[in-house]
DRENMAR-594384 format. One record per residue (C-alpha): residue number from 1; chain; x, z, y. Coordinates in pm, whole numbers. Layout:
N
(NUM; 'A'; (X; Z; Y));
...
***
This chain:
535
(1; 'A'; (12582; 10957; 6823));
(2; 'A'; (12296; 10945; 6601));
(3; 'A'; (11945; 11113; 6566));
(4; 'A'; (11954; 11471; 6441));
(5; 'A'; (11732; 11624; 6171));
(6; 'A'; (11709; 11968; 6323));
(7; 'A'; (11764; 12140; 6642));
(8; 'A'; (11962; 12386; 6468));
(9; 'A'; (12235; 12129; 6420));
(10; 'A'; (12283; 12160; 6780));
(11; 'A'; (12531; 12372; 6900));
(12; 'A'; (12739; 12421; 7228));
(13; 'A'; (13039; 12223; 7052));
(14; 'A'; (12797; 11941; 6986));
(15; 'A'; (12899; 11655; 7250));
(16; 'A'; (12613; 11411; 7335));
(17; 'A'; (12328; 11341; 7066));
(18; 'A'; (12082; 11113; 7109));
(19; 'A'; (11729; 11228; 7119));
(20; 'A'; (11398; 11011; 7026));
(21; 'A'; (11113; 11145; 7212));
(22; 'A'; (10722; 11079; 7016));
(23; 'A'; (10398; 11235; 7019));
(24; 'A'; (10215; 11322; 6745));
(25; 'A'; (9863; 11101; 6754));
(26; 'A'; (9649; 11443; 6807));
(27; 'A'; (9857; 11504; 7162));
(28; 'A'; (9798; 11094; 7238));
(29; 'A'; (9434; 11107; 7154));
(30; 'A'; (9382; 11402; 7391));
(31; 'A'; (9611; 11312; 7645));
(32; 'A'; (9651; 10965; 7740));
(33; 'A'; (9399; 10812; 7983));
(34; 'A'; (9354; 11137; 8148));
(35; 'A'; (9416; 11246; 8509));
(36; 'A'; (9702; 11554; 8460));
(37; 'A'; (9730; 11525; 8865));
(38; 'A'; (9346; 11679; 8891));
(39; 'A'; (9473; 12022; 8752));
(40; 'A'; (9260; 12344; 8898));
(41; 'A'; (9383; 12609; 9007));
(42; 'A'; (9147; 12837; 8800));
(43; 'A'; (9397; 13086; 8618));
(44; 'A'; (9675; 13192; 8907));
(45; 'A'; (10035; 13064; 8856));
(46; 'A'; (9940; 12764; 8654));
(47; 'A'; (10275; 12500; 8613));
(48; 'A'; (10118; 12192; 8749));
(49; 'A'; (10431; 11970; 8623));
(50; 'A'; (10321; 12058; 8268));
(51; 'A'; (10061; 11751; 8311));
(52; 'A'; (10351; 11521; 8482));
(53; 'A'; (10586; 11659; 8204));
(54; 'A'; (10337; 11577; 7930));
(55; 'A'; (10264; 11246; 8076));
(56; 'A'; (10609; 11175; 8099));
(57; 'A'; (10644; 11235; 7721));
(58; 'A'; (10374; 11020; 7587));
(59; 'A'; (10590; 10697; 7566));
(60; 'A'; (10904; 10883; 7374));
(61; 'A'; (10994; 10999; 7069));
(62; 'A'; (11018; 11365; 7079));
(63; 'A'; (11303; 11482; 6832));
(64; 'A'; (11302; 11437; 6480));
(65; 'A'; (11287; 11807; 6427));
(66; 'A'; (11065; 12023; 6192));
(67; 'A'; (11132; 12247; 6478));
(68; 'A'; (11050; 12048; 6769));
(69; 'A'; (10728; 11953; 6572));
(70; 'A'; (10664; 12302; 6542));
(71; 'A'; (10658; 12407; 6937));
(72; 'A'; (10444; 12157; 6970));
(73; 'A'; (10241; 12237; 6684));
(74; 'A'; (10237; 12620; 6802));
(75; 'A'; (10158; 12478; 7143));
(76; 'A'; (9848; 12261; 7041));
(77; 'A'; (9702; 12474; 6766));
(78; 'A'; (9391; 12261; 6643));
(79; 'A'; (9131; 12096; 6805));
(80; 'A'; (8990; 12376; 6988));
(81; 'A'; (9238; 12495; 7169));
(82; 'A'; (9324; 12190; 7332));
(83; 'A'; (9205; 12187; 7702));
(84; 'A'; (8886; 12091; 7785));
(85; 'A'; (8707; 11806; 8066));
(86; 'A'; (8472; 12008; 8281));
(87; 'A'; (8383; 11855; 8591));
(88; 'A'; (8660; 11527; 8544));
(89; 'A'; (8898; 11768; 8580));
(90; 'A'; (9142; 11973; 8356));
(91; 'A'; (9133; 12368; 8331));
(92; 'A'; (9367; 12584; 8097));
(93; 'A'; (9220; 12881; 7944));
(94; 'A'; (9449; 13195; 7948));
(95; 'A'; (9553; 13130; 7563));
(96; 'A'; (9698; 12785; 7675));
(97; 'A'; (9849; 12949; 7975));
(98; 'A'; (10061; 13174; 7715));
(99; 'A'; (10135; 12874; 7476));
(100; 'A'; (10261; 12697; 7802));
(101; 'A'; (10494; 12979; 7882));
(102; 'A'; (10626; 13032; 7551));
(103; 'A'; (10703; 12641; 7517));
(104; 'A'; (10910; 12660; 7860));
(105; 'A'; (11085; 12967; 7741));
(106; 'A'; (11184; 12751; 7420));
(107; 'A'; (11289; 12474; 7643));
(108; 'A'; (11501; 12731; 7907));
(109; 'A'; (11686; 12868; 7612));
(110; 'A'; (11789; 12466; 7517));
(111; 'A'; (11901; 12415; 7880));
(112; 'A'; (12144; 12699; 7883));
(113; 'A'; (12386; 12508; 7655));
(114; 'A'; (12292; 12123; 7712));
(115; 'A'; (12178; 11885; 7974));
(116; 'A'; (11861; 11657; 7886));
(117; 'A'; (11914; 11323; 8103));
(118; 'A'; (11773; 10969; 8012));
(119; 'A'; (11994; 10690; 7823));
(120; 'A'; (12166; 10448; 8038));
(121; 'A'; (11978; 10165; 8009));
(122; 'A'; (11708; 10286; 7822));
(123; 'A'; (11480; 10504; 8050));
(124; 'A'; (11242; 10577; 7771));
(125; 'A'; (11514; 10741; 7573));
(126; 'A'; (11718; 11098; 7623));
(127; 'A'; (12008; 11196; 7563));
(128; 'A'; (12127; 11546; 7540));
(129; 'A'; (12461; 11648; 7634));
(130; 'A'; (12724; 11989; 7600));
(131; 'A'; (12645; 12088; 7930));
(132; 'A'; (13063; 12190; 7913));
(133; 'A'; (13135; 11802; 7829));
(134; 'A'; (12882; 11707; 8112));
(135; 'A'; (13048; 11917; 8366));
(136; 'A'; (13397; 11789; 8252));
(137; 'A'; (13240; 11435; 8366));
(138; 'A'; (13098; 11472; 8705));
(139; 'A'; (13430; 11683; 8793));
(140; 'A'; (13666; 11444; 8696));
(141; 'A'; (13428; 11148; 8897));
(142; 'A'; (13450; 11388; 9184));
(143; 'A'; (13800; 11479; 9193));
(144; 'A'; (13942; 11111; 9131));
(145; 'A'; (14180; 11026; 9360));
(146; 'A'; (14375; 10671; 9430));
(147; 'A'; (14612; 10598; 9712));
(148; 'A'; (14380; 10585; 9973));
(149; 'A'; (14285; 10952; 9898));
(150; 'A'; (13945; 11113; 9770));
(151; 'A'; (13651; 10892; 9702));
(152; 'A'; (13427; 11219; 9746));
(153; 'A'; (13535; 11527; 9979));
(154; 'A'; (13373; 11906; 9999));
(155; 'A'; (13225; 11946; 10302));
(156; 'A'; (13063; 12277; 10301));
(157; 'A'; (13135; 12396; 10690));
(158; 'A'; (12870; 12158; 10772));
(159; 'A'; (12526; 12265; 10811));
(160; 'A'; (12289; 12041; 10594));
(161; 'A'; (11992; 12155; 10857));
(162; 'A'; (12211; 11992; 11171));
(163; 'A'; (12284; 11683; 10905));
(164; 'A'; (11960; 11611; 10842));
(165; 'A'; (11816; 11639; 11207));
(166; 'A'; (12122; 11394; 11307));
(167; 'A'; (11979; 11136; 11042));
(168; 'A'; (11580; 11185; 11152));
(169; 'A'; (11720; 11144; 11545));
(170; 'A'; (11889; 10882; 11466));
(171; 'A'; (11618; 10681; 11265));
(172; 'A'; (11395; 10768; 11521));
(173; 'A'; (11575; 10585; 11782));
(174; 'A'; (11485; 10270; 11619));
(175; 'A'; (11124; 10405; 11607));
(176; 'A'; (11142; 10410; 11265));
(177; 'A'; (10922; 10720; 11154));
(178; 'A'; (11167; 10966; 10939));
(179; 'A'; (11134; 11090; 10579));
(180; 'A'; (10870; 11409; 10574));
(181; 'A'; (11026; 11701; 10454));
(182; 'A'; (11362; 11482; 10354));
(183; 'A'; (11644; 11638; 10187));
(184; 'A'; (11968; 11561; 10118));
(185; 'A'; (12035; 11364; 9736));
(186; 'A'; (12194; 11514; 9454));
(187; 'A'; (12439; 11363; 9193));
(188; 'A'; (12415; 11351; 8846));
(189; 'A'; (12504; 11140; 8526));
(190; 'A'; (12350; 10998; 8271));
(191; 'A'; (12551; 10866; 7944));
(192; 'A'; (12658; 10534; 7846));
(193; 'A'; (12550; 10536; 7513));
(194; 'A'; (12642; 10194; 7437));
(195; 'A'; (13042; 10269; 7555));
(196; 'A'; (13292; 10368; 7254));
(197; 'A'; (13379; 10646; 7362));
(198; 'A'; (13072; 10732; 7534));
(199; 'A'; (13115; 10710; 7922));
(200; 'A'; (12900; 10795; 8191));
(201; 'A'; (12706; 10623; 8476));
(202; 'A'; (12720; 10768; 8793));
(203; 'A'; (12362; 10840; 8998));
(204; 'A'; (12262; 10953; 9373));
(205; 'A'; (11914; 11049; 9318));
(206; 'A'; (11786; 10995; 9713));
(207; 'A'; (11390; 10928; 9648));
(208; 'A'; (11298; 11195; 9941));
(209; 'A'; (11678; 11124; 10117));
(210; 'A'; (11657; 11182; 10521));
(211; 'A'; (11797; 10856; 10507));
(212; 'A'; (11554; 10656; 10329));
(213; 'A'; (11329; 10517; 10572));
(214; 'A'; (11629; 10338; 10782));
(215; 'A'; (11809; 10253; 10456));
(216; 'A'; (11435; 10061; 10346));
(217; 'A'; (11468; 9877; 10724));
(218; 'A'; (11804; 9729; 10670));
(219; 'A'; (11734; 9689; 10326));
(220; 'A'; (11480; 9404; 10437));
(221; 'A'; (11711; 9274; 10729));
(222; 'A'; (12023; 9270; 10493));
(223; 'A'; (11790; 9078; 10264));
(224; 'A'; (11672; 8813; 10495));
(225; 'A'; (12049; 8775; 10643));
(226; 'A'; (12129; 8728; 10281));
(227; 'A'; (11874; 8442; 10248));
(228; 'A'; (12010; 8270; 10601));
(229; 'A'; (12426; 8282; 10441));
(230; 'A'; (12241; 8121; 10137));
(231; 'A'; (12130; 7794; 10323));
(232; 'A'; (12408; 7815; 10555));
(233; 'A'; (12673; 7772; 10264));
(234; 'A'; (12451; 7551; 10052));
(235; 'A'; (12379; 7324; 10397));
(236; 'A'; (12836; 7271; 10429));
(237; 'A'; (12836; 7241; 10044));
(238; 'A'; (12619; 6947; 10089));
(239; 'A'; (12933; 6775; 10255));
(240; 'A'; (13217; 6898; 10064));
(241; 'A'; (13026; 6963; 9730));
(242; 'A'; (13244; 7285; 9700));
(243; 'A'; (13011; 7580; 9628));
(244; 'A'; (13070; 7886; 9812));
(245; 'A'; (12817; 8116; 9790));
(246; 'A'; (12835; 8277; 9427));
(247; 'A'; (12551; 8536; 9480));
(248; 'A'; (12288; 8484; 9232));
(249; 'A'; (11889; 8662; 9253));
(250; 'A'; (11894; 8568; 8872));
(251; 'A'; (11933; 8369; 8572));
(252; 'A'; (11757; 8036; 8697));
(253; 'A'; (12032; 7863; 8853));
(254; 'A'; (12297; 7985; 8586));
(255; 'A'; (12092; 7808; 8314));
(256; 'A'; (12060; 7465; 8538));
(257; 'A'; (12425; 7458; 8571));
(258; 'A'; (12473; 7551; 8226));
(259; 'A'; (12304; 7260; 8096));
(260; 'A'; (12504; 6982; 8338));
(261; 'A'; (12845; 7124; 8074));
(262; 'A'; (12980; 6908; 7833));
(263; 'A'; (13344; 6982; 7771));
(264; 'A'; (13520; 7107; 7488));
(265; 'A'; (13787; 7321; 7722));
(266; 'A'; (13537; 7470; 7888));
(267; 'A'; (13618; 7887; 7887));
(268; 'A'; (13451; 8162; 7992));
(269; 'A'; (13548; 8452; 8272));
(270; 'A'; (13307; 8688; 8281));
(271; 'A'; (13381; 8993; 8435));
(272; 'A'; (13291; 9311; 8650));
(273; 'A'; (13406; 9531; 8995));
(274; 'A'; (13473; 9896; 8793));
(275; 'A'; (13582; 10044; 9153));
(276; 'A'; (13337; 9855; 9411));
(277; 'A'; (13105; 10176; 9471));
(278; 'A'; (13387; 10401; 9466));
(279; 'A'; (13733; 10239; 9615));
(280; 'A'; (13652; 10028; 9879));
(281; 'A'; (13714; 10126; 10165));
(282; 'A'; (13450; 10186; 10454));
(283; 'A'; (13667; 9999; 10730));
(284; 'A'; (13635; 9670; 10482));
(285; 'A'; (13292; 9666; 10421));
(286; 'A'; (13222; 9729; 10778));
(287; 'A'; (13471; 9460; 10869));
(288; 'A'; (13282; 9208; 10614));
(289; 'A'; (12915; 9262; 10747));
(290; 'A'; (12991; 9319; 11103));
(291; 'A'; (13140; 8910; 11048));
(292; 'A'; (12844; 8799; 10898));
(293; 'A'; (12665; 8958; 11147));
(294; 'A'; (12766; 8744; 11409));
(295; 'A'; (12800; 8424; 11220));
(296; 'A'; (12439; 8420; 11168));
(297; 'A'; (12314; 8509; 11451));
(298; 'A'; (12540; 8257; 11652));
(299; 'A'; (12401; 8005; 11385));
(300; 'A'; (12041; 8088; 11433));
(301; 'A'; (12145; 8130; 11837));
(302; 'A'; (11963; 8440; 11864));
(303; 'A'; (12096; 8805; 11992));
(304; 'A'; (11817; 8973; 11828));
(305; 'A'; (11623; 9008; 11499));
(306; 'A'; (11228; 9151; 11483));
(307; 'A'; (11122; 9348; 11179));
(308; 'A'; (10742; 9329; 11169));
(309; 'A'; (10619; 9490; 10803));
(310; 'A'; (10847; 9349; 10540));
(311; 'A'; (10854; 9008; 10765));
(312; 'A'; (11142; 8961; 10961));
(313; 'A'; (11262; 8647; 11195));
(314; 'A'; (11469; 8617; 11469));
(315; 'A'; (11378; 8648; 11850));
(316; 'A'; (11589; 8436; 12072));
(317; 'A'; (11490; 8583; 12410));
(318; 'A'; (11382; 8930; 12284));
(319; 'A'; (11038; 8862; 12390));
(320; 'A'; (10842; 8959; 12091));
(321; 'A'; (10583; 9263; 12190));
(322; 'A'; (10511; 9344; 11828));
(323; 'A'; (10778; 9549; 11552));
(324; 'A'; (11092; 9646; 11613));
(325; 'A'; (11329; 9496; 11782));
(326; 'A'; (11721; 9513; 11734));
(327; 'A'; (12023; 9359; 11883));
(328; 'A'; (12352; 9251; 11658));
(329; 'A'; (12519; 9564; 11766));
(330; 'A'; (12185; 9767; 11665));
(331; 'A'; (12265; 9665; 11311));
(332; 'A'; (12650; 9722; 11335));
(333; 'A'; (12559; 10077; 11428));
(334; 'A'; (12324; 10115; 11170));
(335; 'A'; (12572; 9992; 10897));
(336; 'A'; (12842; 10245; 11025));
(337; 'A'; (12612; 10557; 11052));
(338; 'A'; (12452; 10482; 10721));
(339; 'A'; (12849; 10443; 10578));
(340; 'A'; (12959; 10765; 10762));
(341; 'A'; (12635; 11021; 10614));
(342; 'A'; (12681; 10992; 10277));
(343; 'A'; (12614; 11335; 10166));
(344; 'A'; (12527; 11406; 9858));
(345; 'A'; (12490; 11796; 9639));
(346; 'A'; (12658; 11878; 9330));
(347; 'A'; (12717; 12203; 9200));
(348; 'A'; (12613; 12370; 9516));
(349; 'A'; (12861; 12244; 9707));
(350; 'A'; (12786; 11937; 9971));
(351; 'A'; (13045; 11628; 9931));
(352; 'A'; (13087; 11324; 10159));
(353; 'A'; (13148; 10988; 10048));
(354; 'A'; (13484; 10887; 10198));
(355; 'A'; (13500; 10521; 10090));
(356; 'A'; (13290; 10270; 9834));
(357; 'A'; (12977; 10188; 9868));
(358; 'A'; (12657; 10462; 9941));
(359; 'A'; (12551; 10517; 9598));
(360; 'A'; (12128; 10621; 9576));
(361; 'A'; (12090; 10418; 9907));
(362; 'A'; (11818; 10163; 9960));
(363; 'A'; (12079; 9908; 10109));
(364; 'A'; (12357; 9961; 9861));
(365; 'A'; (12296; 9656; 9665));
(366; 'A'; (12276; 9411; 9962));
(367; 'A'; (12588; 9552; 10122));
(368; 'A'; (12780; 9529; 9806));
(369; 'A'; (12678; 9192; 9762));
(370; 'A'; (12728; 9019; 10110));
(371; 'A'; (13061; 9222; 10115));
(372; 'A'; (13195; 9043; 9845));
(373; 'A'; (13000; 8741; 9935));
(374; 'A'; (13212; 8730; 10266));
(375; 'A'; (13514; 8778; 10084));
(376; 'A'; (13450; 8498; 9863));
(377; 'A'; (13349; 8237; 10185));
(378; 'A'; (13642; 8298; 10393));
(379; 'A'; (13842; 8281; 10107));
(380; 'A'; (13711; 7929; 10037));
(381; 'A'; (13730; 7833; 10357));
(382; 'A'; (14059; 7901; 10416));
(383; 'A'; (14230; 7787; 10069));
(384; 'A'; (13953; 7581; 9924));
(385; 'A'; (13942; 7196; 10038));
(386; 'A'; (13833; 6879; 9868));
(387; 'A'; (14069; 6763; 9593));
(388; 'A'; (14188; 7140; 9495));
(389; 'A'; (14165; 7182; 9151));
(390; 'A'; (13967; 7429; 9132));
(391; 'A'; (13670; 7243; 9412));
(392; 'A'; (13444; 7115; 9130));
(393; 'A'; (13456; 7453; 8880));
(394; 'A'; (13396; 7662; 9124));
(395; 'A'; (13027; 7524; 9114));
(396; 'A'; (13006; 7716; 8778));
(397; 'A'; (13080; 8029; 8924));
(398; 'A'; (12798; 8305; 8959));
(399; 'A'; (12800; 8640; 9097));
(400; 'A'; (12515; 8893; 9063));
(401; 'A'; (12650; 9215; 9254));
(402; 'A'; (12884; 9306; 9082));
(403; 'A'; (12907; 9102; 8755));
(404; 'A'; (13065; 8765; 8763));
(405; 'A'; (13058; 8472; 8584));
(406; 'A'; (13277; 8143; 8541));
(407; 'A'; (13315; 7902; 8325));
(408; 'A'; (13550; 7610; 8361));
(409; 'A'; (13850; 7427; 8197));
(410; 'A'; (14054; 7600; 8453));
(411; 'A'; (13934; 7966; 8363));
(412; 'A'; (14346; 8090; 8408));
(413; 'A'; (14394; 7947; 8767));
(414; 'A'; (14049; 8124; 8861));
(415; 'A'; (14122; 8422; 8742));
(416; 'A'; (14494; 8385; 8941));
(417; 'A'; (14300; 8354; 9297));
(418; 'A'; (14086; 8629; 9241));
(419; 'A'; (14303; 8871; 9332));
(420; 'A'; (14364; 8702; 9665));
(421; 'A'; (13992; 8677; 9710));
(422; 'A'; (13880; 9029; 9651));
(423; 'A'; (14009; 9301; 9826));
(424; 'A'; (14313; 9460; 9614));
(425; 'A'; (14105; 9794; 9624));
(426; 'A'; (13833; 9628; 9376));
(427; 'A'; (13936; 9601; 9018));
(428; 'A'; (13809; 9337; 8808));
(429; 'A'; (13764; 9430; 8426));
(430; 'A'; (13684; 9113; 8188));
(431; 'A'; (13390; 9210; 7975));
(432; 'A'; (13403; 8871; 7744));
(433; 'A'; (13638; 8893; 7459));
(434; 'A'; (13614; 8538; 7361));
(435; 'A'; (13708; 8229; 7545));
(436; 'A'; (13394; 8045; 7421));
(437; 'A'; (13125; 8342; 7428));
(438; 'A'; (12999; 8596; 7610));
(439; 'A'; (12694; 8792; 7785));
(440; 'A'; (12597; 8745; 8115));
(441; 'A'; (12276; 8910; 8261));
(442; 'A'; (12004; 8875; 8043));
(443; 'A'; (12183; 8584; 7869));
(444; 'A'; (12400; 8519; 7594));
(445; 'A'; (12603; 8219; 7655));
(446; 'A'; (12829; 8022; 7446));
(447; 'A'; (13032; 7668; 7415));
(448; 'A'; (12986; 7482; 7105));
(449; 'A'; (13211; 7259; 6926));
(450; 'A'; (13078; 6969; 7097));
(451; 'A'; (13154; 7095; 7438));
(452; 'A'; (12748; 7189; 7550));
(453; 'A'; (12659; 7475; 7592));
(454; 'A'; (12405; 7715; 7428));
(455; 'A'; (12198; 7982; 7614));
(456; 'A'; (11978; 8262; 7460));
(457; 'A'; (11798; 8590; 7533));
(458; 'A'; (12043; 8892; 7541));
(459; 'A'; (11947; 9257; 7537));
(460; 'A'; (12178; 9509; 7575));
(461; 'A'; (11994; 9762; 7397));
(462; 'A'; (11995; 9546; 7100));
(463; 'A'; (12346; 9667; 7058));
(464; 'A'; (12276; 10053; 7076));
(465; 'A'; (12261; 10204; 6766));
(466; 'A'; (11915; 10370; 6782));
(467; 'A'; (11572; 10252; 6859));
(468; 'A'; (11463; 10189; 7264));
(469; 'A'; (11155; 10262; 7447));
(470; 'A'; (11109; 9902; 7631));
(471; 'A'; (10712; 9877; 7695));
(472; 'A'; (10487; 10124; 7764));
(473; 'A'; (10249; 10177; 7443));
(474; 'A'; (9902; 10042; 7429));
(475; 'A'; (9719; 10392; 7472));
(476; 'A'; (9938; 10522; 7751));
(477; 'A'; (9783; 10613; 8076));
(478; 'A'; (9854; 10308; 8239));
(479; 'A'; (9595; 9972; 8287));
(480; 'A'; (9591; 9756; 7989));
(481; 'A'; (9645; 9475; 8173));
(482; 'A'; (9972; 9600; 8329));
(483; 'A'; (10110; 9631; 7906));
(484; 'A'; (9966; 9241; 7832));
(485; 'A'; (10145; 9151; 8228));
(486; 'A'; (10479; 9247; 8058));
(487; 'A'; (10420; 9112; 7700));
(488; 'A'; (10393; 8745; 7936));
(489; 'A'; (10616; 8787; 8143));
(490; 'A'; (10857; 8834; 7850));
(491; 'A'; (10764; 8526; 7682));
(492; 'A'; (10828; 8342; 8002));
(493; 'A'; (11180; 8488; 8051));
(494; 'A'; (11280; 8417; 7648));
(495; 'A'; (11166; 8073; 7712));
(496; 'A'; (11378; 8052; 8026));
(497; 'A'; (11676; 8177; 7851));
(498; 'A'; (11694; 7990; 7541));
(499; 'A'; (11843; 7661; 7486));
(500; 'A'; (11722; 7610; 7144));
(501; 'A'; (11335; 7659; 6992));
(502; 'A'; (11450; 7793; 6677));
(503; 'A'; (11592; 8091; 6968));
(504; 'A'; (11320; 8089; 7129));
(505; 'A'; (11081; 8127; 6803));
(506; 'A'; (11275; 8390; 6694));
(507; 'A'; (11301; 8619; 6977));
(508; 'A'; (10897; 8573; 7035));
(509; 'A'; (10850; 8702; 6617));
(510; 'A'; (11072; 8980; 6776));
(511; 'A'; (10838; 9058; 7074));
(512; 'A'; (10515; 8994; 6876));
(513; 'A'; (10594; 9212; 6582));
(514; 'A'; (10732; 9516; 6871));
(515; 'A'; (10407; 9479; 7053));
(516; 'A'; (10219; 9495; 6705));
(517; 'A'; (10377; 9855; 6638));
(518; 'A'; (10316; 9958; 6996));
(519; 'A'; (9884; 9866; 6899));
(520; 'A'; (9896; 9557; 7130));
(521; 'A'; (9709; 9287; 6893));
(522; 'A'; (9889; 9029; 7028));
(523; 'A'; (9796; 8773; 6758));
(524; 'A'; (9409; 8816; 6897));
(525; 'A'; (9526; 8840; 7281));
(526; 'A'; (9407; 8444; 7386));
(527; 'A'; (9649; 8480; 7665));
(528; 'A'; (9930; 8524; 7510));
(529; 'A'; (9902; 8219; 7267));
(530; 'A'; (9759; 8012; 7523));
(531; 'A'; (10098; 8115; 7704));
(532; 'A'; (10287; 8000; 7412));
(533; 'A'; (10112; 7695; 7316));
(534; 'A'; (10137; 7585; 7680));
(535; 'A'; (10533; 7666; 7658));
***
C-alpha cells in the first residue's frame, strides 16, 4: 500500500498501489496561470482534455518513477518545445501534437491492466488498482443480496432514450427546465485506503443526470423542511428538556455540549449506518418523509410551499404569482418518482436501484437524514417521557447523516433502544474502540480522568500512510486569495475544535509549516497573524 519506485513494479497481480501525482517546476512554470480552455483548433484532431488533464495534474504528485519522469520528460523536451502564447491563446505545433499522442498511447497501455481513480478521502491523491481486483468489487456490491432481495437489478429491456424523456417530462411538469443533453449516471469505486484490508466506497457519478435539475429543487425544499423539524423539536424540548432532534449541520453544537460534561462514567457510542444507502427499503423512506410532510405543513397551516431561487416559504392560500408553486402531494410524488428512477450504468448493462437511498442524487443527503430523523422523533415520542433514564443523555446525542454520536453514563441502555429506533434493515457498526475516546467528524474527543472532556482537531488523512493533497498550491491556476481563504478558514475551524491552546498551537505549527512547503509565506501574510492574534 505504499509508493512504488518504478512502474515496472507494476504488474496485473499487483492489487491497489498508491500513486503520488507532482510536476516537475519546468511543467508548473509553463503551465499554471494559463487558460488550457482557450485551445485553437489550428492543427485538426487536437485532444482538447490534454489542457483539463494537465490542469488537473498540477496539484499532485505524479509517480515516483524514473519512468513516469521520463514521459514527461520525452513529452516536454526543453524550453522550446513547450507551447507557445500567441494571441492569449494556446496553439500546439505538429511536434507537440506527436509527443501528445505518444504520451496517451503510454497511458492506454497502463489502463489495459489497472484502473486510475482518486483516494477516498483524499481527492488530490490516486490510487491505481488491478483492474481484475476492481471488477471483483463493483460485482460483488452489485450482486449483494439480503432478505429483502437485490439492492441493484439489470434492467436492460428498458430503453434508456424512453427513461430519460420520462424524467425531462416529468421535471417539466413542475416547470422546472430539464438537464441539456442529460444522461443517465454511471457507477464506479474508488478505494478506501485508510481500511485494513482496503475496502471500497461506492460512487453514482450524476453531474449531467436527467434527474438533476428536480433533484437540486427538492434538495432546497428538503433543506428548508429540515430547518422547520429543527425549531419544531427544539420549540417541545423547551418543555420537556428531552432533545429529539439529533441531526447536526456540524461540529458547533457538539463542542457546546461537550463542554457542559463533567463525569467520570461518562462513555462514548459513536457509531455509523453501513447499510442506509443500500438496505432500506423504498416503502420506509417514503413512509418517513411523506409523515413529515404533513406534520409541517399542518404546523405551518399551509397546503403549499413556493420555491422562488434558492428562497423558499410557504404560501397559505396558494396566491403567490412568482416561482413555483407545489402542493404536499406535489412533493410526495416527487419523492416517489425520484426513489423509483434510479438508474444507473455499469459495465454496459443498466441497473435499477431497488431499495436504499439514490446514491449520486442531489437530495440523497437530506432524505437520509430526515428519514432517520423521523425515526428517531416518533421513537421519542412514543417511549421517551420525563423521568426515563435515558431523558437527560439523550441531550448528548448527535447525528450527522449517517454518523452518530453519544456520550453518556448510560452508553449500554442507548445502545439497547437503538435497535427499536432504527429500522432493523439499517445496521449500526461502532467505530470507537474505547469507552473514553474516539473521533467524531472533524473532532477527536475524549474523557479525562477528571470527568471533562477534551476536544481537538481530527483529520482522517492523518492516519493514511502516505502524504495528502489538502490545499491547492500557491502557483496553481486558481486566485490567490481563494489559497489564503482556506489557510483562515482553517485556523478558525482548529480553534473551534480544540479545547486546549497547547492543541490549538500545535495544529496551527502544523498548518503554517504545510502552507510554507506549498510557497504560501504565511509568516509575512498580515491576515493570517492578525487572525491568530485576534483568536
Amino acid at each position: 500500500m505504499g509508493g512504488i519506485s518504478s512502474l515496472s513494479e507494476i504488474t496485473p497481480h499487483t492489487p491497489v498501489v498508491l500513486v503520488t501525482f507532482s510536476i516537475t517546476e519546468k511543467i508548473k512554470q509553463s503551465y499554471c496561470r494559463r487558460n488550457f480552455y482557450g485551445l485553437e483548433h489550428q492543427t485538426p484532431h487536437i485532444p482538447l482534455y490534454f489542457g483539463k488533464f494537465m490542469e488537473r495534474l498540477k496539484l499532485t504528485k505524479l509517480f515516483n518513477s524514473k519512468r513516469i519522469r521520463d514521459i514527461f520528460k520525452e513529452f516536454i523536451g526543453d524550453e522550446k518545445k513547450i507551447p507557445q502564447t500567441i494571441n492569449n491563446k494556446l496553439r500546439l505545433r505538429q511536434h507537440d501534437y506527436v509527443q501528445i499522442k505518444s504520451l496517451t498511447k503510454k497511458v492506454s497501455e497502463l489502463h489495459r491492466d489497472f484502473v486510475v481513480t482518486m483516494v477516498d478521502k483524499a481527492s488530490g491523491n490516486y490510487a491505481i488498482t488491478c483492474k481484475k481486483l476492481y471488477l471483483q468489487f463493483m460485482e460483488k456490491e452489485l450482486n449483494t443480496q439480503s432478505n429483502d432481495g437485490k439492492t441493484y437489478e439489470i434492467k436492460d429491456q428498458l430503453d434508456p432514450v424512453s427513461i430519460k424523456l420520462n424524467h425531462e417530462k416529468f421535471t417539466r411538469s413542475f416547470g422546472i427546465a430539464p438537464q441539456t443533453e442529460g444522461n443517465l449516471p454511471k457507477i464506479y469505486g474508488i478505494p478506501k485506503m485508510h481500511k485494513n484490508p482496503i475496502k471500497f466506497r461506492f460512487i453514482t457519478g450524476a453531474h449531467d443526470s436527467t434527474l438533476k435539475p428536480l433533484s437540486i429543487e427538492l434538495q432546497r425544499i428538503l433543506r428548508f423542511l429540515h430547518g422547520h423539524f429543527r425549531r419544531y423539536c427544539y420549540s417541545i424540548t423547551g418543555h420537556d428538556k428531552i432533545n429529539r432532534f439529533f441531526s447536526i449541520q456540524n461540529t458547533f453544537r457538539v463542542v457546546q455540549q461537550l463542554n457542559t460534561v463533567q463525569n467520570k462514567r461518562s462513555e462514548i457510542f459513536c457509531a455509523d449506518f453501513s447499510s442506509l444507502f443500500t438496505n432500506l427499503p423504498h416503502n420506509v423512506v417514503k413512509d418517513k418523509l411523506y409523515y413529515l410532510i404533513d406534520l409541517m405543513f399542518k404546523n405551518a397551516g399551509s397546503e403549499y410551499i413556493v420555491v422562488q431561487g434558492t428562497n423558499v416559504r410557504y404560501d397559505r392560500n396558494n396566491s403567490s404569482t412568482s416561482g413555483r408553486s407545489y402542493h404536499k402531494n406535489d412533493l410526495k410524488g416527487i419523492i416517489d418518482f425520484i426513489l423509483r428512477n434510479s438508474f444507473a450504468y455499469y459495465g454496459g448493462n443498466l441497473y435499477q436501484q431497488q431499495k436504499g437511498i439514490p446514491q449520486g442524487n442531489n437530495a440523497s443527503p437530506q432524505i437520509a437524514d430526515l428519514t432517520l430523523a423521523v425515526m428517531e422523533y416518533q421513537y421519542i415520542r412514543n417511549n421517551i417521557q420525563s423521568g426515563h433514564p435515558l431523558s437527560f443523555s439523550l441531550n448528548r446525542t448527535f447525528r450527522y447523516i449517517d454518523d452518530l454520536f453519544q456520550i453518556s453514563d448510560k452508553k449500554d441502555e442507548f445502545v439497547r433502544i437503538t435497535t427499536d429506533m432504527y429500522h432493523h434493515s439499517l445496521t449500526l457498526e461502532q467505530t470507537n474502540t474505547g469507552p473514553k475516546e474516539s473521533a467524531f467528524l472533524d473532532m477527536s474527543i475524549k474523557v479525562t480522568i477528571t470527568g471533562a472532556v477534551q476536544t481537538s482537531l481530527y483529520n482522517k488523512t492523518d492516519d493514511y500512510s502516505f502524504s495528502v493533497v489538502r490545499y491547492p498550491h500557491y502557483e496553481s491556476n486558481i486566485p490567490i486569495s481563494m489559497g489564503l481563504n482556506t489557510l483562515h478558514g482553517e485556523i478558525i475551524r482548529i480553534f473551534r475544535n480544540c479545547s486546549l491552546f497547547e492543541h490549538f498551537l500545535e495544529r496551527t505549527r502544523q498548518l503554517a509549516r504545510y502552507a510554507i512547503s506549498l510557497k504560501y509565506a504565511v509568516c509575512n501574510n498580515d491576515i493570517c497573524m492578525h487572525i491568530i492574534e485576534k483568536l
